[in-house]
Structures are given as C-alpha cells and as structure tokens.
N, C-alpha and C positions, 0 to 999 in steps of 0.2 A: 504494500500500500504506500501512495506516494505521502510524503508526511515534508508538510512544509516549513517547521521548523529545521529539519538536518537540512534543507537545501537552503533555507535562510542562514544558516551557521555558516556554510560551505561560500555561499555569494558572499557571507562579509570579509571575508580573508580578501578580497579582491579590493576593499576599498579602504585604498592606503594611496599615496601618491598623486594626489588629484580626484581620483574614481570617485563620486558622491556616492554614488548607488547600483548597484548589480540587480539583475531582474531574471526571473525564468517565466518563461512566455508559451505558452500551446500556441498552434497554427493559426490561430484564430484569434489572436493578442490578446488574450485573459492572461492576467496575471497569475501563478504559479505558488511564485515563493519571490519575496522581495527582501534586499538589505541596503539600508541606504542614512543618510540622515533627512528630517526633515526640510533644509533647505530646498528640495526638487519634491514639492508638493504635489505635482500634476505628473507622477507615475503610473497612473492609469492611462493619462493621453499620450504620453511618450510609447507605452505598449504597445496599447493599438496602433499608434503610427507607427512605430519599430515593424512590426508583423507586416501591417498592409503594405509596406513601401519593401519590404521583402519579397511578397509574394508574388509583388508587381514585377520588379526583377526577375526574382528565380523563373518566372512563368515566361516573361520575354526573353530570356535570356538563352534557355531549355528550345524555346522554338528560334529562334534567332541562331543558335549555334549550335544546336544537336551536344549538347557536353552536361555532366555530369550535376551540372546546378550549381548556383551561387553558393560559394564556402562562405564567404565574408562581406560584410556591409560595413562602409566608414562613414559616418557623416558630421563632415563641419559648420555646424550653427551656431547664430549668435551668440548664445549665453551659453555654451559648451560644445562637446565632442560626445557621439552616439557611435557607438562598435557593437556590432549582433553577427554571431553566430547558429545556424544551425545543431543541435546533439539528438538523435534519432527524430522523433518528432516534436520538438519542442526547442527553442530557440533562447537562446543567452544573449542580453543585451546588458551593457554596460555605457554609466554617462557620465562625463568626468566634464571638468572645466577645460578653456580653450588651450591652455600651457600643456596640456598631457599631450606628449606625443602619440600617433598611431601606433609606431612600433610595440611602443609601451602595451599603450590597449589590445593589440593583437596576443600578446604574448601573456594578460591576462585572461584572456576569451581561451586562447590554447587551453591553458592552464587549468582552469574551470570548467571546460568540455570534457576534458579527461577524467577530473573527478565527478563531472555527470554521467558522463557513459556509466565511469565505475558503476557510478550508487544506483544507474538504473539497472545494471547487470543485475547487481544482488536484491535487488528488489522483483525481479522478473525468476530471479532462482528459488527466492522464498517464495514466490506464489505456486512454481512448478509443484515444490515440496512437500 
C-alpha cells in the first residue's frame, strides 16, 4: 500500500540547496506525497501544471519522433526553477529558486527516482506476498 508519509520523508532529503519543495504526482497531476516549506503555497497548481505540460510533450514528442518518451522536463520561471521526472507511473517534480542550477536538479530527480523505483518495488513484492 502506497503510504504517503515514507514518500514524504524520502522527497525531503531532496530539499537542501535551493529545492523548496519535492512532489510525487500520478499521471493525472494529483498530488501523491509532498515535502516542501510553506513559502510555495500553490503546490496543487504547480502539479497539475507539472503533469499537463508533460503529457503534452511526452505525447508530441512519442509521435513526432517515434523514441522512447520524455525522460526529463526543465523549466525556467519567474519566481523559480520546475525539474519533473517520470518513475513507473507516477512522476517526481521538484521546485527550487532561480540560482539552483539544472544540473543540480537533475541529479536530485536521478536520485529520488531511484529510491522510488526502490520503494515501489517492495511495495508491489508485499502485495505479491
């Protein structure tokens, strides 16, 4: 069972260095599990927009180029920086102020894919069980 506390614990290791807030997102931009500070109030609207503006791509993208689909979304907005990821069905987005480099935030998106794969492994082995 998905339990949004341990992915709440897991998203806040991510927000050090600029990061305000980490997010787990369904296809459908509902919110998941969120770690963040209050400063970035409007994490609901950042979702939904994170996801739609994904789907928009991956889906033009997939027909545009025959290839495996969008790994990674960067985006630079006024009042910050938005990095989203894909991990099985469910998508990790990350919003940090304008000073945080991409690189940076790529390499927490990496980082936090991997320990969601992990946890949805053993989460899909406990239910086998």
């Amino acid at each position: 069972m998905l339990k949004p506390k341990v992915f709440a614990e897991m998203l806040s290791q991510a927000n050090t260095g600029g990061v305000m807030s980490s997010m787990l997102l369904n296809n459908e931009g509902s919110l998941l599990a969120y770690s963040g500070s209050d400063v970035h109030k409007d994490k609901m609207i950042t979702a939904a927009v994170s996801s739609n503006i994904w789907s928009a791509y991956e889906k033009g993208g997939k027909m545009a180029f025959h290839n495996e689909g969008l790994q990674y979304m960067f985006m630079d907005c006024q009042e910050g920086k938005v990095a989203v990821t894909k991990v099985s069905a469910a998508l990790i987005c990350i919003y940090a102020e304008e000073t945080v480099g991409f690189g940076l935030l790529k390499l927490k998106l990496d980082t936090l894919a991997e320990h969601t794969k992990r946890t949805f492994i053993s989460i899909n082995e406990s239910m086998i069980n």
